[in-house]
mmCIF file of the C-alpha atoms, coordinates in Angstrom:
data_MODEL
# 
_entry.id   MODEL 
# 
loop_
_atom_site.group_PDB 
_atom_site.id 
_atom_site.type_symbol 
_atom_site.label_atom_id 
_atom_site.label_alt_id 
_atom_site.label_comp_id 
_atom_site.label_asym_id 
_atom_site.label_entity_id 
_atom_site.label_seq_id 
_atom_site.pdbx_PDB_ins_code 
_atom_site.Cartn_x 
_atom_site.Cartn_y 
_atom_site.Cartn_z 
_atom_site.occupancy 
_atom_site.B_iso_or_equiv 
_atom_site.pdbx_formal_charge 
_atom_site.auth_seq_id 
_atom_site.auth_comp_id 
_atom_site.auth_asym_id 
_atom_site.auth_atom_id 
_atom_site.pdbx_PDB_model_num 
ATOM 1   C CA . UNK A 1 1   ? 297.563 185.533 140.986 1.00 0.00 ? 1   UNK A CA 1 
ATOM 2   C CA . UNK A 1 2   ? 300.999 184.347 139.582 1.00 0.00 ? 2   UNK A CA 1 
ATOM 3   C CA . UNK A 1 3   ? 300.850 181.837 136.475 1.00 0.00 ? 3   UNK A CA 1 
ATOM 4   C CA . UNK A 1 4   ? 303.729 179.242 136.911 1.00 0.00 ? 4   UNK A CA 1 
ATOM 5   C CA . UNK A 1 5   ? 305.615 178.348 133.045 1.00 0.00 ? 5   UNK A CA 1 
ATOM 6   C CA . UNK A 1 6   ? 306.699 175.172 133.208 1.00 0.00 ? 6   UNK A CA 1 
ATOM 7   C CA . UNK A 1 7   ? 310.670 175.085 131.632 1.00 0.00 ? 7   UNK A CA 1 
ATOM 8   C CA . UNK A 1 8   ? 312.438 172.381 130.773 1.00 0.00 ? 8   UNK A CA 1 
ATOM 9   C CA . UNK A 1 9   ? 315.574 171.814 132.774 1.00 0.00 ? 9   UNK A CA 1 
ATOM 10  C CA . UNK A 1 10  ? 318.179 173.441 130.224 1.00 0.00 ? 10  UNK A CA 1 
ATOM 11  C CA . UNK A 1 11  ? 316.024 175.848 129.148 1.00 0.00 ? 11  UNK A CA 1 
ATOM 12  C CA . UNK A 1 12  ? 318.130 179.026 128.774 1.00 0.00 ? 12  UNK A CA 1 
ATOM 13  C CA . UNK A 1 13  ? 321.561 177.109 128.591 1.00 0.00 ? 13  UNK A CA 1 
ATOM 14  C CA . UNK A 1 14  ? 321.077 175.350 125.668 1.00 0.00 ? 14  UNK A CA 1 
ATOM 15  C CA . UNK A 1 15  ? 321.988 174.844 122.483 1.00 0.00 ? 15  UNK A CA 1 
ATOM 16  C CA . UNK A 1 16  ? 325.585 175.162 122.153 1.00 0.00 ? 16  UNK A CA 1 
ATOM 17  C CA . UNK A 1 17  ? 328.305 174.892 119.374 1.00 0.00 ? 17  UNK A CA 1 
ATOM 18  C CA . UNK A 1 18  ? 331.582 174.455 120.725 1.00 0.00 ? 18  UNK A CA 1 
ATOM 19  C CA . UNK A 1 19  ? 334.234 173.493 117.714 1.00 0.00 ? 19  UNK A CA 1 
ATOM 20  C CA . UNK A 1 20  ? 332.379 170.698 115.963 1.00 0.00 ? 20  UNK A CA 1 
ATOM 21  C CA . UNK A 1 21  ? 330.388 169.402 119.211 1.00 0.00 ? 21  UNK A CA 1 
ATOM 22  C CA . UNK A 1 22  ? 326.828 170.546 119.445 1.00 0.00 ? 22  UNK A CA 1 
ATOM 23  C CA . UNK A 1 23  ? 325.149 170.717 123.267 1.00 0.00 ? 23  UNK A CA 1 
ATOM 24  C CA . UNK A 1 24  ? 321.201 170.328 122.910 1.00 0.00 ? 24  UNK A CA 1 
ATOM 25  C CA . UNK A 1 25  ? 318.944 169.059 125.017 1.00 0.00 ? 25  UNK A CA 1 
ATOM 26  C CA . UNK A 1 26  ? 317.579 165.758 124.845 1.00 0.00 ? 26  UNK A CA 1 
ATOM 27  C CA . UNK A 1 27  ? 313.756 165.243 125.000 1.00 0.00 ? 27  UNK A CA 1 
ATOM 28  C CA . UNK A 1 28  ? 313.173 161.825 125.930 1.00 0.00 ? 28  UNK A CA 1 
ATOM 29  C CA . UNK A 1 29  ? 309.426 161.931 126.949 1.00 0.00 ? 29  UNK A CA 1 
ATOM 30  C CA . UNK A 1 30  ? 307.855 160.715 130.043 1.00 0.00 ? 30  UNK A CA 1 
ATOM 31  C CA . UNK A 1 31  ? 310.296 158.948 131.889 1.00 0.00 ? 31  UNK A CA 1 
ATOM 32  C CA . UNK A 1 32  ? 309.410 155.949 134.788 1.00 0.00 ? 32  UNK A CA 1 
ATOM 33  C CA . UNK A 1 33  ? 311.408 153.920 137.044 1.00 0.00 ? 33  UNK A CA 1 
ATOM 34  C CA . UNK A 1 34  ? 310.486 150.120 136.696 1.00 0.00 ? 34  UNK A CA 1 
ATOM 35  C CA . UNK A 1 35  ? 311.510 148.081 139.278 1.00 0.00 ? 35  UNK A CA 1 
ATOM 36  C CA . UNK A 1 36  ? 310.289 144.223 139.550 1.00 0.00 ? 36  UNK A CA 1 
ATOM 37  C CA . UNK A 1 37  ? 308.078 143.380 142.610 1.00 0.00 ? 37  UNK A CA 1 
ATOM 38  C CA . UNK A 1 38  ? 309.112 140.373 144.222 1.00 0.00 ? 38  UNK A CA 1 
ATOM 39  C CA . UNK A 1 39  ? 307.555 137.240 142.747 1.00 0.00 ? 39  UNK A CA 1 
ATOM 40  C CA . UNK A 1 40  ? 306.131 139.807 139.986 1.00 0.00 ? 40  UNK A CA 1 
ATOM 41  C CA . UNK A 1 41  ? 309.047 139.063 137.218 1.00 0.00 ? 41  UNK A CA 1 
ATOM 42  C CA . UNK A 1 42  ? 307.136 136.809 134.855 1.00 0.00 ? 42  UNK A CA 1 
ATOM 43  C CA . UNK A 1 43  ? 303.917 139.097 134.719 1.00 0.00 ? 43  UNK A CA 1 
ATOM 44  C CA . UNK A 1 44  ? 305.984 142.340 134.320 1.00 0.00 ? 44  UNK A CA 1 
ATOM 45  C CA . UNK A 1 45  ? 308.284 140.540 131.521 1.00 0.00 ? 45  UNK A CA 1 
ATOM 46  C CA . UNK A 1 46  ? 304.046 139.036 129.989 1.00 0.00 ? 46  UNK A CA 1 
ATOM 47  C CA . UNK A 1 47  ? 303.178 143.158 130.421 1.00 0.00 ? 47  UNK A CA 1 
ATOM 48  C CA . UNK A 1 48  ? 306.509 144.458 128.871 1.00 0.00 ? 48  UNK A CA 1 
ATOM 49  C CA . UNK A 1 49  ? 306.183 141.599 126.073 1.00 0.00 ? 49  UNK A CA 1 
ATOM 50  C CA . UNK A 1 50  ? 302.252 142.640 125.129 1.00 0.00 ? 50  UNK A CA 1 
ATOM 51  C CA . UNK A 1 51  ? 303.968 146.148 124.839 1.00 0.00 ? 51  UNK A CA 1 
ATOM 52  C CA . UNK A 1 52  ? 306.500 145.084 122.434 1.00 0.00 ? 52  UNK A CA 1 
ATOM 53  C CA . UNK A 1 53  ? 309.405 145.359 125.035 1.00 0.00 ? 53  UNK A CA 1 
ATOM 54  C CA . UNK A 1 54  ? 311.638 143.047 127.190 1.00 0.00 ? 54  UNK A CA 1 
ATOM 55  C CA . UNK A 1 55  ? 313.320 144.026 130.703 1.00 0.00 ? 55  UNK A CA 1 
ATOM 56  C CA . UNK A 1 56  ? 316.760 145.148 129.784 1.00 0.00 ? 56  UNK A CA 1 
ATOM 57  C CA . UNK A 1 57  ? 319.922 143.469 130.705 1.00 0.00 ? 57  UNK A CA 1 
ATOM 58  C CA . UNK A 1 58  ? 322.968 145.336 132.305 1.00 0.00 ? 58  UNK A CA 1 
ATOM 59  C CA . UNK A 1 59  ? 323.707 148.385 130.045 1.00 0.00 ? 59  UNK A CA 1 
ATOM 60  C CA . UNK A 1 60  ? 321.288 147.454 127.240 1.00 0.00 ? 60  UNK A CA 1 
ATOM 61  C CA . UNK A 1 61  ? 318.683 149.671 125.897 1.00 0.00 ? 61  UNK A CA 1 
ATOM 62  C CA . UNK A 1 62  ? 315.532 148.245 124.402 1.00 0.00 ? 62  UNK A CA 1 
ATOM 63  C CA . UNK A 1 63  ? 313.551 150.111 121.691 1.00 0.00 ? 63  UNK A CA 1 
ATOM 64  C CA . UNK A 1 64  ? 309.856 149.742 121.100 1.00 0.00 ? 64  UNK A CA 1 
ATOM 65  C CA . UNK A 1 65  ? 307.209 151.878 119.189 1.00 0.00 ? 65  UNK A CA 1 
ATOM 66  C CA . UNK A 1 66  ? 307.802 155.339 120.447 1.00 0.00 ? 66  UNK A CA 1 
ATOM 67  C CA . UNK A 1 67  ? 309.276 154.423 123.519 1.00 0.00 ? 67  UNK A CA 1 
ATOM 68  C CA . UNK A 1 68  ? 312.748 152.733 124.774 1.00 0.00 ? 68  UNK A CA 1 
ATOM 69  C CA . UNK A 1 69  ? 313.139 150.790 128.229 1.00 0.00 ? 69  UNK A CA 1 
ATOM 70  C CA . UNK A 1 70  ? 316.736 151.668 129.471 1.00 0.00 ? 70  UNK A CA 1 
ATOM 71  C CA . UNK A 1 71  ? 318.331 149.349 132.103 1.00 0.00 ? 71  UNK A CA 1 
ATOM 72  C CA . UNK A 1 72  ? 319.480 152.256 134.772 1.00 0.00 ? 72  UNK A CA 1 
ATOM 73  C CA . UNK A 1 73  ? 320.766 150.137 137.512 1.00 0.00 ? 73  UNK A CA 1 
ATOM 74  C CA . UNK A 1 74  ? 320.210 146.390 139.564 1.00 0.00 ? 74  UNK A CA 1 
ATOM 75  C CA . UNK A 1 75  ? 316.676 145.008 138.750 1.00 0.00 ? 75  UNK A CA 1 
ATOM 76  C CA . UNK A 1 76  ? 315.861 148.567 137.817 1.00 0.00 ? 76  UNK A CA 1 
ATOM 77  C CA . UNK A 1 77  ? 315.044 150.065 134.335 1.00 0.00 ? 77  UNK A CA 1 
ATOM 78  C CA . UNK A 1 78  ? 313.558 153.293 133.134 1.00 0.00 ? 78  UNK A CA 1 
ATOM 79  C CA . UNK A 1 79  ? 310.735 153.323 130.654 1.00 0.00 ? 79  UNK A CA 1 
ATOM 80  C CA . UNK A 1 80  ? 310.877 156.746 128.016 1.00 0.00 ? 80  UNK A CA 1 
ATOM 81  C CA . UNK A 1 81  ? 308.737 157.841 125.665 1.00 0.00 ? 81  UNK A CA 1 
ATOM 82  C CA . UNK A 1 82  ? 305.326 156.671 126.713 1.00 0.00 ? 82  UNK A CA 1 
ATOM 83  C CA . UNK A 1 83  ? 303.373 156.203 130.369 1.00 0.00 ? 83  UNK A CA 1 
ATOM 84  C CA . UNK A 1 84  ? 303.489 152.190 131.850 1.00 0.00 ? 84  UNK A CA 1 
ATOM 85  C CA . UNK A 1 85  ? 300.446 149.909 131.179 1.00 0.00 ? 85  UNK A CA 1 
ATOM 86  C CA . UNK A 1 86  ? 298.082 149.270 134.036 1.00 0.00 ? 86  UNK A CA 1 
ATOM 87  C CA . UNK A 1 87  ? 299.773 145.625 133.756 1.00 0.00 ? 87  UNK A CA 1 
ATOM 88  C CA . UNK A 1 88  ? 303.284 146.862 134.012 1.00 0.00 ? 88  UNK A CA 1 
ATOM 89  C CA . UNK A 1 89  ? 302.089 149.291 137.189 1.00 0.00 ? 89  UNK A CA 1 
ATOM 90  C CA . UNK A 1 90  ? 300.745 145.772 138.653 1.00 0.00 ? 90  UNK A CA 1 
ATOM 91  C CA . UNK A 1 91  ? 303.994 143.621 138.267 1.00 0.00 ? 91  UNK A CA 1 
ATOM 92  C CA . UNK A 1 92  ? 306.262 146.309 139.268 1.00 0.00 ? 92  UNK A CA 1 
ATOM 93  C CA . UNK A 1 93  ? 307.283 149.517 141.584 1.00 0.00 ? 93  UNK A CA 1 
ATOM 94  C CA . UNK A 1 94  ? 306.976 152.285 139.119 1.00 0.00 ? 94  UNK A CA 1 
ATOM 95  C CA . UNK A 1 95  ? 307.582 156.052 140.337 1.00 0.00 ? 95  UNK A CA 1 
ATOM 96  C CA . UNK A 1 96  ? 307.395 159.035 137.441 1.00 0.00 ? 96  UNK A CA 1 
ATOM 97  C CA . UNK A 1 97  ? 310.639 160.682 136.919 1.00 0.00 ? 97  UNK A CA 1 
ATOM 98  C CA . UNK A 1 98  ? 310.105 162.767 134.407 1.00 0.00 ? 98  UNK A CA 1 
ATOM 99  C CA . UNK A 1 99  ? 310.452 165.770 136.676 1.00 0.00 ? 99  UNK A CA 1 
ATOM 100 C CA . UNK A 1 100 ? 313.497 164.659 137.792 1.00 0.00 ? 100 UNK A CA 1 
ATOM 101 C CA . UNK A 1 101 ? 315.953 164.323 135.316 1.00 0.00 ? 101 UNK A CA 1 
ATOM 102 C CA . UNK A 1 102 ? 317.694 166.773 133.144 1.00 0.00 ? 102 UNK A CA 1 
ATOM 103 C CA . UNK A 1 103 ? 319.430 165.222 129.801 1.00 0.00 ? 103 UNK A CA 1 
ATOM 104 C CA . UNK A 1 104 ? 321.916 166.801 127.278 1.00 0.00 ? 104 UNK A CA 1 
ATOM 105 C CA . UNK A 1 105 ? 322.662 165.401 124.208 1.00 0.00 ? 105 UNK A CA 1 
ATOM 106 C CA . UNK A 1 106 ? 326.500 166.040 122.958 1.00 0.00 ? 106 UNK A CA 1 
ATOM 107 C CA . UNK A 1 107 ? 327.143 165.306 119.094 1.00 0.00 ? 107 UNK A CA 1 
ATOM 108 C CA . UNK A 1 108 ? 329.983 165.982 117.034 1.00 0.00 ? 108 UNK A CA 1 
ATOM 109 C CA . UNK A 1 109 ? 333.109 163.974 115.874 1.00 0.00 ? 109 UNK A CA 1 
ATOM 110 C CA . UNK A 1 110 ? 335.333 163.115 118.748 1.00 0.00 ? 110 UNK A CA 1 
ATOM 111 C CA . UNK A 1 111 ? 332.633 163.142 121.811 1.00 0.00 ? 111 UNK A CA 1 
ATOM 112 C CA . UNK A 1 112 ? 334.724 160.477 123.394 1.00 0.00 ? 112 UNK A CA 1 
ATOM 113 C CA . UNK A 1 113 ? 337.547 162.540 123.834 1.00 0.00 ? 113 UNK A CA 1 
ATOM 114 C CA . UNK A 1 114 ? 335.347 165.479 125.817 1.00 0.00 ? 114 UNK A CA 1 
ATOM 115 C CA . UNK A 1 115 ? 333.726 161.826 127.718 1.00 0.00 ? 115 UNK A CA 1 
ATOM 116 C CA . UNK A 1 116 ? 337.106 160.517 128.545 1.00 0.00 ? 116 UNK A CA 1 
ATOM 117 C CA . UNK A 1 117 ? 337.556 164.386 130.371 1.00 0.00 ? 117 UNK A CA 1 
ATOM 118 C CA . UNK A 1 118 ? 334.108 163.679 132.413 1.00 0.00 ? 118 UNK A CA 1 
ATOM 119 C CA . UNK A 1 119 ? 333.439 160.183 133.002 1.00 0.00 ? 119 UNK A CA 1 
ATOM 120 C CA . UNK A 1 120 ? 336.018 157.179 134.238 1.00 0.00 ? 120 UNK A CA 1 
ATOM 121 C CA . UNK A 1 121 ? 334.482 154.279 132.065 1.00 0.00 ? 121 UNK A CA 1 
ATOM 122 C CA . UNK A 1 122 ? 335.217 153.993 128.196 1.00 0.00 ? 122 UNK A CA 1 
ATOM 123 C CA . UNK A 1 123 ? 332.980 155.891 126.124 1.00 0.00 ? 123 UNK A CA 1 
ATOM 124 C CA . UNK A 1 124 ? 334.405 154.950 122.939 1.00 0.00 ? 124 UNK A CA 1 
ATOM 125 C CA . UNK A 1 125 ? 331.960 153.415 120.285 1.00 0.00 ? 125 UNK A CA 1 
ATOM 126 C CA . UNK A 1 126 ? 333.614 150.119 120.983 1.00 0.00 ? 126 UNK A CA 1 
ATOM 127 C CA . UNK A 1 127 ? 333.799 149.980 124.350 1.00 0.00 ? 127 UNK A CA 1 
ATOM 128 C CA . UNK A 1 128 ? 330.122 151.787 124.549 1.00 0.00 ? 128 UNK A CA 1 
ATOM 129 C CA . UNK A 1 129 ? 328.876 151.154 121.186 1.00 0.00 ? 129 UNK A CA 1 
ATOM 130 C CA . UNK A 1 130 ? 324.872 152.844 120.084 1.00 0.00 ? 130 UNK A CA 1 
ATOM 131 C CA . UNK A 1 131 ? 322.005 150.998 122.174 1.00 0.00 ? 131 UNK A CA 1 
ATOM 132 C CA . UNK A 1 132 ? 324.015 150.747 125.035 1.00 0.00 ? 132 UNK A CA 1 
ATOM 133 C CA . UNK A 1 133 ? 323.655 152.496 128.521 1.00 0.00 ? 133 UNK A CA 1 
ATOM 134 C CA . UNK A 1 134 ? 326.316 153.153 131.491 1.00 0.00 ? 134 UNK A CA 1 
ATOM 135 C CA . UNK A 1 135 ? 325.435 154.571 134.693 1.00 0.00 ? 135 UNK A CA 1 
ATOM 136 C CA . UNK A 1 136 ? 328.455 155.852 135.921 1.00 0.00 ? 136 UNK A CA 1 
ATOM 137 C CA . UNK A 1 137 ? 329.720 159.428 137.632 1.00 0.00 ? 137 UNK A CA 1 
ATOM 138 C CA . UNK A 1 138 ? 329.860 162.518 135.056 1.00 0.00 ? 138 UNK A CA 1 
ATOM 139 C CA . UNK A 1 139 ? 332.846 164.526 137.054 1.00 0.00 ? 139 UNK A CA 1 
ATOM 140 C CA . UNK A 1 140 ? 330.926 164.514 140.449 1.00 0.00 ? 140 UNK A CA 1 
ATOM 141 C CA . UNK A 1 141 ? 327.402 163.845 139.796 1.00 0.00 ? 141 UNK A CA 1 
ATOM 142 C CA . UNK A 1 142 ? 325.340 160.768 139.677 1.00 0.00 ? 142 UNK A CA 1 
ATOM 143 C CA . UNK A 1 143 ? 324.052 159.817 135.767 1.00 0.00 ? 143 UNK A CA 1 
ATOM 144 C CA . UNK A 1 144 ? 323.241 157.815 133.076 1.00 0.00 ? 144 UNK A CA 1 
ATOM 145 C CA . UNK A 1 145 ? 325.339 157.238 129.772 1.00 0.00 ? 145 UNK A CA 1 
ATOM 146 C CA . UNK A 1 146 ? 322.715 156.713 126.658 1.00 0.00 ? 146 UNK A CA 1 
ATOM 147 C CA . UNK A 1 147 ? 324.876 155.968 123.415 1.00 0.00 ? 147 UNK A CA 1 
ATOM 148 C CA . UNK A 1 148 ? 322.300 157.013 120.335 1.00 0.00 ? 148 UNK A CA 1 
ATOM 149 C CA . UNK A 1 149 ? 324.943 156.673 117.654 1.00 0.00 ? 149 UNK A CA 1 
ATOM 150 C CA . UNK A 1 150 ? 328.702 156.623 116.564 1.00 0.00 ? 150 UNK A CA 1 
ATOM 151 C CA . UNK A 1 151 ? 328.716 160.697 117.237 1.00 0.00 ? 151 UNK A CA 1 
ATOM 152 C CA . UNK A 1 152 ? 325.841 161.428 119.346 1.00 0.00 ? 152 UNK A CA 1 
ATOM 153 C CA . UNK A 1 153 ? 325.200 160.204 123.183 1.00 0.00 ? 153 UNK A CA 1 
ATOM 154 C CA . UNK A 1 154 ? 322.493 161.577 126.210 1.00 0.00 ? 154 UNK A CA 1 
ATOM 155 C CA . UNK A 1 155 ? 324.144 162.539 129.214 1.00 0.00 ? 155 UNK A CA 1 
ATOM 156 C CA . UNK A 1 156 ? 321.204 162.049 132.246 1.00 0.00 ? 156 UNK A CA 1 
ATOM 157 C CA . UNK A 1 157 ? 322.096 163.896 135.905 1.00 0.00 ? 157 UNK A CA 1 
ATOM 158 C CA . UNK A 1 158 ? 319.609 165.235 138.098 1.00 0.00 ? 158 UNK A CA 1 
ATOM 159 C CA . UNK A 1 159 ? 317.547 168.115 137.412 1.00 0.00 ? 159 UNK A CA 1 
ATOM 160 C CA . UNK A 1 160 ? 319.123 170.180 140.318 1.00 0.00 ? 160 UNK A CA 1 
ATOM 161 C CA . UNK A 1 161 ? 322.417 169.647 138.334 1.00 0.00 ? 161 UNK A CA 1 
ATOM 162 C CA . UNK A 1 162 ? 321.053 170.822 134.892 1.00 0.00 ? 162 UNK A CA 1 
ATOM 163 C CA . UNK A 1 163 ? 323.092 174.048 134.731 1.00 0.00 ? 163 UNK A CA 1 
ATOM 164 C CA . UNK A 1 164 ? 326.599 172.168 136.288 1.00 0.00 ? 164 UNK A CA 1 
ATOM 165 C CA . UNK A 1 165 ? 325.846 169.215 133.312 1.00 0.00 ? 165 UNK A CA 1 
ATOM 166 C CA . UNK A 1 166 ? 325.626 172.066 131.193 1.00 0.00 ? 166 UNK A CA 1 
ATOM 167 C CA . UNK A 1 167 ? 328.778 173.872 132.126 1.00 0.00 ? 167 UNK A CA 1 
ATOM 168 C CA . UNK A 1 168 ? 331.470 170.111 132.771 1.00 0.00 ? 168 UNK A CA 1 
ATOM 169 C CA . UNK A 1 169 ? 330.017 168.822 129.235 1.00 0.00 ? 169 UNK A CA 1 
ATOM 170 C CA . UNK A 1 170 ? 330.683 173.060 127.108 1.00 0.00 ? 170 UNK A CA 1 
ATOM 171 C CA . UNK A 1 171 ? 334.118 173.103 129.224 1.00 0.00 ? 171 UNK A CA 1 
ATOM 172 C CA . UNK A 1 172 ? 335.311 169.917 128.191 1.00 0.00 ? 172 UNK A CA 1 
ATOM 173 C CA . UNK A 1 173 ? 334.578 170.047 124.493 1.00 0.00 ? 173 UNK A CA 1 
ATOM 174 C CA . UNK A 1 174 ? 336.303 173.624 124.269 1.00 0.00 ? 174 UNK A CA 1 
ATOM 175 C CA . UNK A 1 175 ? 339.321 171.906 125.808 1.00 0.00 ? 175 UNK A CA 1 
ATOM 176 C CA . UNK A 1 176 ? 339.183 168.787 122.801 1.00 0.00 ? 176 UNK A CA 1 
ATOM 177 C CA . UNK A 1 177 ? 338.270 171.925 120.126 1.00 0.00 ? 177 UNK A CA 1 
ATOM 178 C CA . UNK A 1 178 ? 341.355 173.955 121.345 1.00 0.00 ? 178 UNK A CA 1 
ATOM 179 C CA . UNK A 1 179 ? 343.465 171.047 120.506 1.00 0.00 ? 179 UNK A CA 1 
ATOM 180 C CA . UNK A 1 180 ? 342.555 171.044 116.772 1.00 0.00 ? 180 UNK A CA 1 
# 
């Protein structure tokens, strides 16, 4: 019988150096959709609270002890880095999605310039500053902006995309490095 490796989703693709960016991927953990139940907000904000966590507002990422809770849309959040808490599971609709992501981490002096060639929102540190989230289109796919630092961000799409998030992000930085 056939044994199945499990592989990331930019396994094989990455890392890259292109000019001073660097293409890596992004290991962010278990990752869970968290989405309120009706009438449940208190006692999932009580459960995130008891975790060290609160339900993130638009764009904001919260940080807690080996995890972060990213807001990734209306009433909706994902939770990284560790599984949810019976109590969290009770207050709202939580789905794994580890499975289903692929993320790619871009660093490197300039990474707004190779963002402003991908995405049509304002990646610069002001606009998007670190601890901030955008969920926006990256060229034609669905995903989610995480800002890390002043020269590093995670680019989320869906796992079926991994190779095209691969191949946008590497074609747009050599375009910024052939500049310089």
């Amino acid at each position: 019988m056939a044994e199945l490796i499990a592989l990331s989703p930019l396994a094989g693709h990455l890392p890259l150096t292109v000019g001073q960016f660097m293409l890596t991927e992004a290991y962010l953990g278990p990752i869970h959709s968290v989405a309120p139940l009706p009438g449940r907000r208190a006692a999932l904000d009580a459960a995130l609270l008891a975790a060290g966590l609160v339900f993130p507002a638009p764009c904001e990422i919260r940080e807690g002890t080996g995890c972060r809770l990213v807001w990734a849309g209306r009433d909706l959040a994902f939770l990284m880095g560790v599984a949810p808490t019976e109590a969290v599971c009770a207050a709202a609709a939580v789905t794994d999605q580890t499975d289903g992501w692929a993320a790619l981490r871009l660093a490197g002096p300039g990474i707004a310039d190779v963002l402003a060639r991908l995405v049509p929102i304002d990646c610069r540190e002001g606009a998007l500053p670190p601890g901030r989230a955008a969920r926006t289109q990256i060229n034609h796919m669905p995903g989610l902006l995480l800002r890390e630092g002043a020269e590093a961000i995670v680019l989320m799409t869906f796992r079926s995309m991994a190779a095209t998030l691969v191949h946008e992000v590497a074609e747009a930085a050599r375009r910024v490095a052939a500049r310089d």
